[in-house]
C-alpha positions as CSV (number, residue, x, y, z in Angstrom):
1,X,22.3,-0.4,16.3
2,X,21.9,0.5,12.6
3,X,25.0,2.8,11.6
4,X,23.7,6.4,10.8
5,X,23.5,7.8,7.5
6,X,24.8,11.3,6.6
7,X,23.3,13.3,3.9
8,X,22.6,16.7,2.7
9,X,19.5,18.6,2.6
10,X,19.2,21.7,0.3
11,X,17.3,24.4,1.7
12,X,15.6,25.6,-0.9
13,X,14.3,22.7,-2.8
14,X,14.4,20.1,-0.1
15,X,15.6,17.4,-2.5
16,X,18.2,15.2,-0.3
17,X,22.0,14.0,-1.7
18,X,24.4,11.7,-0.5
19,X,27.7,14.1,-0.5
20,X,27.9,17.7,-0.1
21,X,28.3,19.8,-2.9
22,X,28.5,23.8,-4.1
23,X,25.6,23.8,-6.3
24,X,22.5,21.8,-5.9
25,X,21.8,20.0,-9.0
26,X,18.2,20.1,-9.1
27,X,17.1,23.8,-8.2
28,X,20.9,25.2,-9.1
29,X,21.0,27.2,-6.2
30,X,24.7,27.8,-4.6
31,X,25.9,26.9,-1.0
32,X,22.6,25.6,0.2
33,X,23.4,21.9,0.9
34,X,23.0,21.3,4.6
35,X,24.4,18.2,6.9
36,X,20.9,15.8,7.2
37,X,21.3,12.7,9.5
38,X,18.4,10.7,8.3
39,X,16.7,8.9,11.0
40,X,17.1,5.0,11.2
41,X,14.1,4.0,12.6
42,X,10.3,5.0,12.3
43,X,9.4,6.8,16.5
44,X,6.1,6.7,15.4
45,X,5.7,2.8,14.4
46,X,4.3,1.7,17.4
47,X,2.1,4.6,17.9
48,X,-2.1,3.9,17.9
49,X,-4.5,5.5,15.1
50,X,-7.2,7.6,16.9
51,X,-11.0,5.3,17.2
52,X,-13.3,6.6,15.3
53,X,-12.2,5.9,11.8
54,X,-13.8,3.0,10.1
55,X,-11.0,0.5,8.9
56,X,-8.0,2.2,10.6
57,X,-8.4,0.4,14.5
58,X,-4.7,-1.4,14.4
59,X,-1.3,-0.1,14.6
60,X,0.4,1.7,11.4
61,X,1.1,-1.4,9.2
62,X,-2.6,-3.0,9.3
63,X,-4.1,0.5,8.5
64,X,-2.6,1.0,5.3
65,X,-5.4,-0.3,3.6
66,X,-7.2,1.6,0.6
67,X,-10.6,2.9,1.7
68,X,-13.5,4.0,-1.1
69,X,-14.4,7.5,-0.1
70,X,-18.3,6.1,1.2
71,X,-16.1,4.3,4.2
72,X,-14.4,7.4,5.2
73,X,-17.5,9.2,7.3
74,X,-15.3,11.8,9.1
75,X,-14.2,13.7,5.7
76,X,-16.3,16.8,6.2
77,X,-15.1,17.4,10.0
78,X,-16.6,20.6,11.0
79,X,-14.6,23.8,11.2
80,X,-13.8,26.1,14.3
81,X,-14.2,29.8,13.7
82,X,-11.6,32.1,15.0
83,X,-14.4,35.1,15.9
84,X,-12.2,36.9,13.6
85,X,-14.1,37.2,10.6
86,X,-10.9,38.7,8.5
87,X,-9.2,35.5,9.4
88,X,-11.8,33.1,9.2
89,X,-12.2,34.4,5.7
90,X,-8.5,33.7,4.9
91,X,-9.0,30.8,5.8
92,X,-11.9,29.5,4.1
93,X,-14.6,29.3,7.3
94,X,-12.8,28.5,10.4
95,X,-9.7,26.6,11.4
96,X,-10.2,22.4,10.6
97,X,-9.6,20.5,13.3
98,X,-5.8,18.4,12.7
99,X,-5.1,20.9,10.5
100,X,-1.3,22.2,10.4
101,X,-1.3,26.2,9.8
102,X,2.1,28.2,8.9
103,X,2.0,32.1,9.4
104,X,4.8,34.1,8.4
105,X,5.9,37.6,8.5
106,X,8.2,40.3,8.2
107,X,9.5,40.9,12.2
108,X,7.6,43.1,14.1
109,X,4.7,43.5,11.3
110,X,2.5,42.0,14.3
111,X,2.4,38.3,14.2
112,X,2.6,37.4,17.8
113,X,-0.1,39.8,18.0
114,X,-2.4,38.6,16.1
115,X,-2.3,35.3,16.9
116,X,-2.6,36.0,20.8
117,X,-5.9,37.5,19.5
118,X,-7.1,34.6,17.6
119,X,-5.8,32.4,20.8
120,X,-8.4,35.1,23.0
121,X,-11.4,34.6,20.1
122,X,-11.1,31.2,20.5
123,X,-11.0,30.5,23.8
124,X,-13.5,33.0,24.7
125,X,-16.6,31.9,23.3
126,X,-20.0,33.0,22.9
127,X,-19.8,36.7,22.7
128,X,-16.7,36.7,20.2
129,X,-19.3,33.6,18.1
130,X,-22.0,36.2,18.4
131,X,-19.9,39.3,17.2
132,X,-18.7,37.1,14.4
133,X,-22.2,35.9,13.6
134,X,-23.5,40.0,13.0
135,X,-20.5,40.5,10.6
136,X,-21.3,41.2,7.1
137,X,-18.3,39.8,5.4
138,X,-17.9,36.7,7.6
139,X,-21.6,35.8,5.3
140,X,-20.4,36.8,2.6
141,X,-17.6,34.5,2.2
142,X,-18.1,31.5,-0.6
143,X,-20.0,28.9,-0.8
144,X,-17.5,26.5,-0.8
145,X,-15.6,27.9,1.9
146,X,-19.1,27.3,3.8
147,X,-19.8,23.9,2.8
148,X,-18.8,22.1,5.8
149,X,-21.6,20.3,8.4
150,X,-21.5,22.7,11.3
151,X,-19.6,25.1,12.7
152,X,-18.3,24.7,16.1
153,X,-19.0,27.9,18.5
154,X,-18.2,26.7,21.8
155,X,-15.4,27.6,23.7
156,X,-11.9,26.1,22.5
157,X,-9.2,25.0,24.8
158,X,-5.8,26.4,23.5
159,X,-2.4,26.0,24.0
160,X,0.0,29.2,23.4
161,X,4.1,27.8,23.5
162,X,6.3,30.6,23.2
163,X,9.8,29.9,22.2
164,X,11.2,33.4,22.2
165,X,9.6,34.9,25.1
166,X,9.2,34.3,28.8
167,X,5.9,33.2,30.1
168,X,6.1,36.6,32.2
169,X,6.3,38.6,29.0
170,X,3.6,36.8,27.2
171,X,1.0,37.9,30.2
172,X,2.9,41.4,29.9
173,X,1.8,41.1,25.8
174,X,-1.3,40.1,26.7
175,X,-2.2,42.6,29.5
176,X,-1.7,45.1,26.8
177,X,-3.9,43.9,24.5
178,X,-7.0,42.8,27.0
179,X,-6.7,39.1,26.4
180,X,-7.5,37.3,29.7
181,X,-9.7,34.1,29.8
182,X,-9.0,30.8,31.7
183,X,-9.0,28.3,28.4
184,X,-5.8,30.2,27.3
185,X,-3.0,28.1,28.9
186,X,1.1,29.6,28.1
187,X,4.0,27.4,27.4
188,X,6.9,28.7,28.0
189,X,9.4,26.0,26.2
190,X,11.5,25.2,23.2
191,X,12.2,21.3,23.6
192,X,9.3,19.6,21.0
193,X,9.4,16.4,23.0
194,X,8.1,18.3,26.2
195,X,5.8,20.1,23.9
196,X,4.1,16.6,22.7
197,X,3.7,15.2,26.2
198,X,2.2,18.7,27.3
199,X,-0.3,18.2,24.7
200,X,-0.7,15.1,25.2
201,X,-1.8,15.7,28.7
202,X,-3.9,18.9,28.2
203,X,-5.5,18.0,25.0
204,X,-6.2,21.8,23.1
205,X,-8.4,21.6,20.8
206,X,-5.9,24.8,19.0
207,X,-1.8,24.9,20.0
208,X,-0.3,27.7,18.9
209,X,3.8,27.8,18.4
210,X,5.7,31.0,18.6
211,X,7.9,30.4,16.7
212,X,9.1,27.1,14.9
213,X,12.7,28.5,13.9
214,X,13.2,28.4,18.2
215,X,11.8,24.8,18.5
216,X,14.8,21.7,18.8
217,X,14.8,18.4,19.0
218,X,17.6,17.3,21.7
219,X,18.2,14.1,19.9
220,X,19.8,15.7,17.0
221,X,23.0,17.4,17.0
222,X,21.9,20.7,15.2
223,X,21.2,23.8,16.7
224,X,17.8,25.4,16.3
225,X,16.5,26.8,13.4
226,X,18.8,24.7,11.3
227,X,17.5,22.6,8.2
228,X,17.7,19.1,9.9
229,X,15.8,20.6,13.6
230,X,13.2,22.3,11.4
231,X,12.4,19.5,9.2
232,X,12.4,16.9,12.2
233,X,10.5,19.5,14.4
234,X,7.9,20.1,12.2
235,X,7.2,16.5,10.9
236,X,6.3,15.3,14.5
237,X,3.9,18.2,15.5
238,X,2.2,18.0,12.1
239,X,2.1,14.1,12.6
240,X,0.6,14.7,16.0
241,X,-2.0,17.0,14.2
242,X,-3.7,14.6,12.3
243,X,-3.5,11.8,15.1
244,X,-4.8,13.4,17.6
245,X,-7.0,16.1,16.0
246,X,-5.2,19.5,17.8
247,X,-5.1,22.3,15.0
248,X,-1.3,23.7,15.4
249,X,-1.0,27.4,14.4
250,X,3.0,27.6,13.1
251,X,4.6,30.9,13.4
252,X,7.3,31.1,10.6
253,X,10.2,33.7,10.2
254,X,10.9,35.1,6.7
255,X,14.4,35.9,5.0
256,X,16.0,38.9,3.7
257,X,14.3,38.0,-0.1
258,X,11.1,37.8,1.6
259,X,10.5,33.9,1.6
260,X,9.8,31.9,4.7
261,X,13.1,30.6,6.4
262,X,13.8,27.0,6.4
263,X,13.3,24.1,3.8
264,X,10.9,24.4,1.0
265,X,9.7,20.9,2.1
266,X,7.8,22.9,5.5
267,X,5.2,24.7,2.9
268,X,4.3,21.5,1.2
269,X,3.7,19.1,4.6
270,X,1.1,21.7,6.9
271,X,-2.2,22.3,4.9
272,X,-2.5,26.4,5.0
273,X,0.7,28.8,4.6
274,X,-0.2,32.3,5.3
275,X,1.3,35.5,5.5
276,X,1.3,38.3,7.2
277,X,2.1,41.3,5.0
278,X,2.2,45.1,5.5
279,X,4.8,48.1,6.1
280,X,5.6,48.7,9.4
281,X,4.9,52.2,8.6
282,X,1.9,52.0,7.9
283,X,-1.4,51.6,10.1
284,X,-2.8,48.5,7.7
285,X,-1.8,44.9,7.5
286,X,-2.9,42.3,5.0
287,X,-3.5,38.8,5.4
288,X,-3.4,37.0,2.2
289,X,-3.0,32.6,1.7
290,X,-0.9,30.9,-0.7
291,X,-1.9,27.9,-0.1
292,X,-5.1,26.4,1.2
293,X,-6.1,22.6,1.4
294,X,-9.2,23.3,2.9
295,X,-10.6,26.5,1.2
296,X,-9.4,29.3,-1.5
297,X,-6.1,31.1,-1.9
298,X,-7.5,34.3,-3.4
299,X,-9.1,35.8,-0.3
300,X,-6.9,38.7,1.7
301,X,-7.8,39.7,5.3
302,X,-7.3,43.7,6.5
303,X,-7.0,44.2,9.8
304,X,-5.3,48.3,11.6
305,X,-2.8,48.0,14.1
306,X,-3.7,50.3,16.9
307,X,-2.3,51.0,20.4
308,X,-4.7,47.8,21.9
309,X,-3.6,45.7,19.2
310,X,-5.1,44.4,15.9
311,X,-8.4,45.7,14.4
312,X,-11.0,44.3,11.6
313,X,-11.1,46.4,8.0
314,X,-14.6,44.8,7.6
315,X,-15.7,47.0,5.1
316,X,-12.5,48.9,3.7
317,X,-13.8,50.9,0.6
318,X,-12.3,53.5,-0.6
319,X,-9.8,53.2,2.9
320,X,-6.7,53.5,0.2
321,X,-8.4,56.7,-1.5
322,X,-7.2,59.7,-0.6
323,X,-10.3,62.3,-0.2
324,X,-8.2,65.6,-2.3
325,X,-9.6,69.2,-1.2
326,X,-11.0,71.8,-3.1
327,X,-8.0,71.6,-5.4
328,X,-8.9,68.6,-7.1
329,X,-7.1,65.8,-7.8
330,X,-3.4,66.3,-8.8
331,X,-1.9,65.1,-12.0
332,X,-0.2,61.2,-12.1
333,X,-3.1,60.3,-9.8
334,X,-5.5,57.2,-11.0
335,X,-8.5,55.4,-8.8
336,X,-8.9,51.9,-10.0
337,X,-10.8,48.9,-8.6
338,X,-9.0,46.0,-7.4
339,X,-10.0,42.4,-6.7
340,X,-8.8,40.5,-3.7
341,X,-10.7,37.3,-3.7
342,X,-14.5,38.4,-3.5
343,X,-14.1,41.5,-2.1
344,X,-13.6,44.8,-4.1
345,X,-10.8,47.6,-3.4
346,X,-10.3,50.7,-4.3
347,X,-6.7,51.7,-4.6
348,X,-5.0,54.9,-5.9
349,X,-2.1,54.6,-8.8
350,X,-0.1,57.4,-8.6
351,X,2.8,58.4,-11.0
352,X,5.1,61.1,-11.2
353,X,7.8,61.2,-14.3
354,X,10.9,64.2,-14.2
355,X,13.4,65.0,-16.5
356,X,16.3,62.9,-16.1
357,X,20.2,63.0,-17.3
358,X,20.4,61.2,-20.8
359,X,21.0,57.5,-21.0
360,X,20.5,57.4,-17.0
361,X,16.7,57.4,-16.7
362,X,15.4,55.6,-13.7
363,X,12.1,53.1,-13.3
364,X,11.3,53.2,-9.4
365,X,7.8,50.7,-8.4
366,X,5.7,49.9,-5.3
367,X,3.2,48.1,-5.0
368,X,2.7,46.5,-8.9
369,X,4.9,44.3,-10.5
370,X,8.2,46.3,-12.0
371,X,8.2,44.0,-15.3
372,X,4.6,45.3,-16.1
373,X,5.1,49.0,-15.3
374,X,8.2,48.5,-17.9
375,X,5.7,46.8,-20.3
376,X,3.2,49.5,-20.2
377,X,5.8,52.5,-20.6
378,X,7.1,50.8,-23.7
379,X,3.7,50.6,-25.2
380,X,2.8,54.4,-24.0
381,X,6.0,55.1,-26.5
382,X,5.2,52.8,-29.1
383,X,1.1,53.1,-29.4
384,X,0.8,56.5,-27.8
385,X,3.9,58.8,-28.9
386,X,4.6,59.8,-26.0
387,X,8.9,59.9,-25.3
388,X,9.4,58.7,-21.8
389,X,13.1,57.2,-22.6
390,X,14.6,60.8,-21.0
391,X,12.6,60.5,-17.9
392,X,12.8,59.0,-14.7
393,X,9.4,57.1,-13.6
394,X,8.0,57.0,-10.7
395,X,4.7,54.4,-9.9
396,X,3.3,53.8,-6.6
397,X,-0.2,52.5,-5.2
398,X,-0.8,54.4,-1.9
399,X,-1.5,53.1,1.3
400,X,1.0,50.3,1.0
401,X,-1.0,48.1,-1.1
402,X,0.5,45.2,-3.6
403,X,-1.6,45.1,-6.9
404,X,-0.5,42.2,-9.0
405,X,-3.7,41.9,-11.4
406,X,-3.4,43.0,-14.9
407,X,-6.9,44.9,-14.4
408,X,-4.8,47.9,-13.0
409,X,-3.0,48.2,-16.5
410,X,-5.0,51.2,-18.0
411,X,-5.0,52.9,-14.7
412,X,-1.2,52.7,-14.3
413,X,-0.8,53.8,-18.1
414,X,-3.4,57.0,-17.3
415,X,-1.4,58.2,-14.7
416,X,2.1,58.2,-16.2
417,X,0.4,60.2,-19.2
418,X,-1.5,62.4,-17.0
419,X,2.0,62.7,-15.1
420,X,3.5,63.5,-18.2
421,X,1.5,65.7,-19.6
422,X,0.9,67.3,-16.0
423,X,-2.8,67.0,-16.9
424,X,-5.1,65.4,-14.0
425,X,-8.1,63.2,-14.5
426,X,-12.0,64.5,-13.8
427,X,-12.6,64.1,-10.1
428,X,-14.2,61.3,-9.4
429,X,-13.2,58.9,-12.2
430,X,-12.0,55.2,-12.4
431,X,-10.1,52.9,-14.8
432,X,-10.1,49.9,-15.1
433,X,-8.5,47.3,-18.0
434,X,-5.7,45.1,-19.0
435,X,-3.5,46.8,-22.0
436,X,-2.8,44.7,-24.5
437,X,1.3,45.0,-26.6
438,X,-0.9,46.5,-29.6
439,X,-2.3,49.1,-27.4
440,X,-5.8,47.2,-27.5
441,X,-8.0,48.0,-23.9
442,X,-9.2,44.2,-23.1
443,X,-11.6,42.7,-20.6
444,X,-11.0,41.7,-17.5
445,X,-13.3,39.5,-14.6
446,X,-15.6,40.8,-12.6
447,X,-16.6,44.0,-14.5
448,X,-20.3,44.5,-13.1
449,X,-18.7,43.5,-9.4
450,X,-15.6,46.3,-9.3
451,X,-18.0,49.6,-11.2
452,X,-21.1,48.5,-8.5
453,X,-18.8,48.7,-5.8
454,X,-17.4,52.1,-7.2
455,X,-20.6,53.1,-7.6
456,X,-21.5,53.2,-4.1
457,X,-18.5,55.1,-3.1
458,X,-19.5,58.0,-5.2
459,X,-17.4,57.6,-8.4
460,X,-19.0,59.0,-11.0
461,X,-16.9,58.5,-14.7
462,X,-15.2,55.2,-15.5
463,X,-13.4,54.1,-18.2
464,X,-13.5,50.6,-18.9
465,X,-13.2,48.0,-21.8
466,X,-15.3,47.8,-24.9
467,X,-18.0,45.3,-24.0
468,X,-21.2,45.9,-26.3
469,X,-23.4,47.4,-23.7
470,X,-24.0,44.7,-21.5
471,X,-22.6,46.2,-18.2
472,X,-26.4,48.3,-17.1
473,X,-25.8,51.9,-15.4
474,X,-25.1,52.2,-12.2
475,X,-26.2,54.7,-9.6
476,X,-26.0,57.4,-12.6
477,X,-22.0,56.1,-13.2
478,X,-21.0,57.1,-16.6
479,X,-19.2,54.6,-18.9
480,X,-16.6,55.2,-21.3
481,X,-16.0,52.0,-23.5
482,X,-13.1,51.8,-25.2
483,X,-10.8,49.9,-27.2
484,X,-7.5,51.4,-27.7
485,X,-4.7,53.0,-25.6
486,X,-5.0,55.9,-27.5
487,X,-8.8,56.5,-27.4
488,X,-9.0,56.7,-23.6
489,X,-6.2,59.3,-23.4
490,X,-8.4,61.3,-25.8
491,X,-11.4,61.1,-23.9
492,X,-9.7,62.0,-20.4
């Protein structure tokens, strides 16, 4: 037997080392260098390709030919929707059979739940096909995302392993959220070699793991969750992916920074990383892709939790607009118009500033990025003259929603002056525009798209970049064009 070599993985990087040490010299991160016993011999060497695949009928080493892309005919395999047509639209159509899928998630934001409905859409058939069929948004998606030969609508076999729950209280999860249905079979098991022969002898067309951090592999001396048992772990179930065809649904947990736990080198080997994003105290969740092989990375999902479990957001509106009373709309507080892939939001910036103790003053974000709030105060002192350096600054988009477009520039920039000057905005209006160092108001994408969908929730003023009149008029929306900081503060 072939003596076994020890190395060191990092665990953020995933580049590999032969002796341990306190900083890893290629992403210079400190005390991540973990014991890696790198296998001796290939398990999967005298393993047979699937038929089917012109060119590949032999073992590993007389497939490794090069193929032109006329003699591959299965390229454009056809997709399985979920029924869910917020997460079919995350993920570009449909799940792709062999694919590998990572969802992670802050605990107890809802993941289990969610996917125990997607493992209840898709075994359940023609009614969830048919509700997904009616939905608006599921034909809206993009072309692309719809380019594939046919969809598949029957009912899907799946396989749900739970790791970190007895099969008991999966039913007991499942009881409480309606799913029932005979093609959903539970696992309850953490050893991924009894996983692969349970496969192997159902054959799901979907398997589902909940969670990868509890999954081991008894050959290796780790314990679970650990840089060499996640690595191994995942590299045979995504390897039995593409050989046999199963779509496996990972569920990943996320560290205290808000990453996904484990080696970086997990993302980069499955073909879709999702997550599942949202405060806990609050009724929405997001469900927004990274990265995509199959489709496009910019489209986010909404779904409600409720006391039966997950619900769509199919068409959310102004859903993060507060509707104000007679009163009117209070000072600080900005609508502006959001894109999240093709789909239009409406999202309220809200600002508050209060006189602080000199040389102490404090600059408190949620929901847009922190560097570009400071940006945008230091050109409201600069271009504007307003003195903001002896206030504290508060920003927030309501609802719990994470705004990272420059588009929502002019809006955050209106409400800290309308904050300061404790002066609100005309009911009804909307900003939109990226703000420039010189104070310039510039263009941004999707202009016509963001003021038609404002338009039909009843706004009625927006103030938007200079653009020479080619944006028409809009259900009686008026336009103000500008081009500097200074003239939309004037106007409002």
């Amino acid at each position: 037997m072939a003596k076994q070599r020890t190395q060191f993985l990092c665990n953020n990087c995933g580049s590999v080392h032969p002796k341990w040490m306190g900083k890893c010299p290629d992403c210079g991160t400190w005390d991540s260098l973990e014991q890696y016993n790198a296998p001796t011999a290939d398990p999967h060497a005298d393993k047979r390709l699937p038929k089917g695949i012109v060119g590949q009928t032999g073992d590993v080493a007389t497939a490794a030919r090069p193929l032109t892309l006329s003699e591959i005919d299965d390229a454009d395999s056809p997709r399985r929707p979920t029924n869910i047509g917020e997460f079919d639209r995350v993920l570009g159509g449909g799940i792709v059979p062999g694919s590998a899928i990572l969802v992670g998630g802050e605990p107890g934001i809802g993941k289990s739940t969610l996917l125990l409905q997607v493992a209840q859409a898709l075994s359940g058939g023609g009614a969830h096909a048919d509700r997904a069929m009616q939905n608006a948004d599921l034909k809206a998606l993009e072309p692309p995302a719809r380019n594939v030969k046919s969809d598949i609508r029957t009912a899907a076999k799946v396989l749900y392993v739970t790791s970190e729950e007895s099969a008991r209280q999966t039913k007991l999860r499942a009881s409480r959220l309606g799913v029932a249905t005979d093609h959903l079979l539970v696992l309850a098991e953490t050893n991924v070699e009894r996983i692969i022969n349970q496969v192997h002898k159902v054959k799901p067309d979907v398997l589902v793991v909940d969670s990868i951090q509890m999954i081991y592999k008894p050959d290796l001396p780790a314990a679970p969750g650990s840089v060499t048992q996640l690595r191994s772990c995942c590299m045979d179930l995504v390897y039995l992916a593409k050989m046999s065809g199963t779509a496996i649904i990972f569920v990943g947990h996320v560290t205290k920074a808000g990453t996904l736990a484990g080696p970086k080198i997990i993302e980069h080997i499955v073909d879709t990383v999702v997550y599942f994003e949202g405060d806990r105290y609050h009724a929405h969740r997001v469900v927004r892709c990274v990265k995509n092989r199959f489709g496009s990375t910019q489209e986010v999902g909404l779904f409600e939790m409720t006391g039966e479990g997950l619900r769509e957001v199919t068409d959310p509106g102004n859903l993060f607009v507060e509707q104000y009373g007679p009163g009117g709309t209070p000072s600080g507080s900005v609508v502006t118009a959001c894109m999240q892939g093709s789909r239009t939001l409406l999202v309220e910036v809200q600002a508050l500033t209060a006189s602080s103790v000199i040389g102490a003053a404090k600059r408190k974000v949620s929901g847009v990025p922190g560097d570009r709030v400071a940006m945008i105060i230091a050109v409201l002192e600069k271009r504007a003259d307003m003195r903001l350096a002896a206030d504290d600054v508060f920003v927030n988009v309501a609802g719990g929603v994470k705004v990272v477009e420059p588009a929502a520039d002019l809006a955050i920039a209106l409400a800290i002056a309308s904050a300061h000057m404790n002066r609100p905005l005309p009911p009804g209006a909307l900003a939109i525009g990226e703000l420039g160092l010189g104070g310039e108001v510039r263009m941004v994408p999707q202009l016509e798209n963001r003021l038609r969908e404002a338009a039909r929730l009843g706004i009625t003023h927006a103030v938007i970049p200079a653009n020479g009149g080619s944006i028409p008029k809009l259900g009686g929306m008026a336009l103000h064009e500008v081009r500097r900081l200074g003239q939309a503060l004037a106007d409002l």
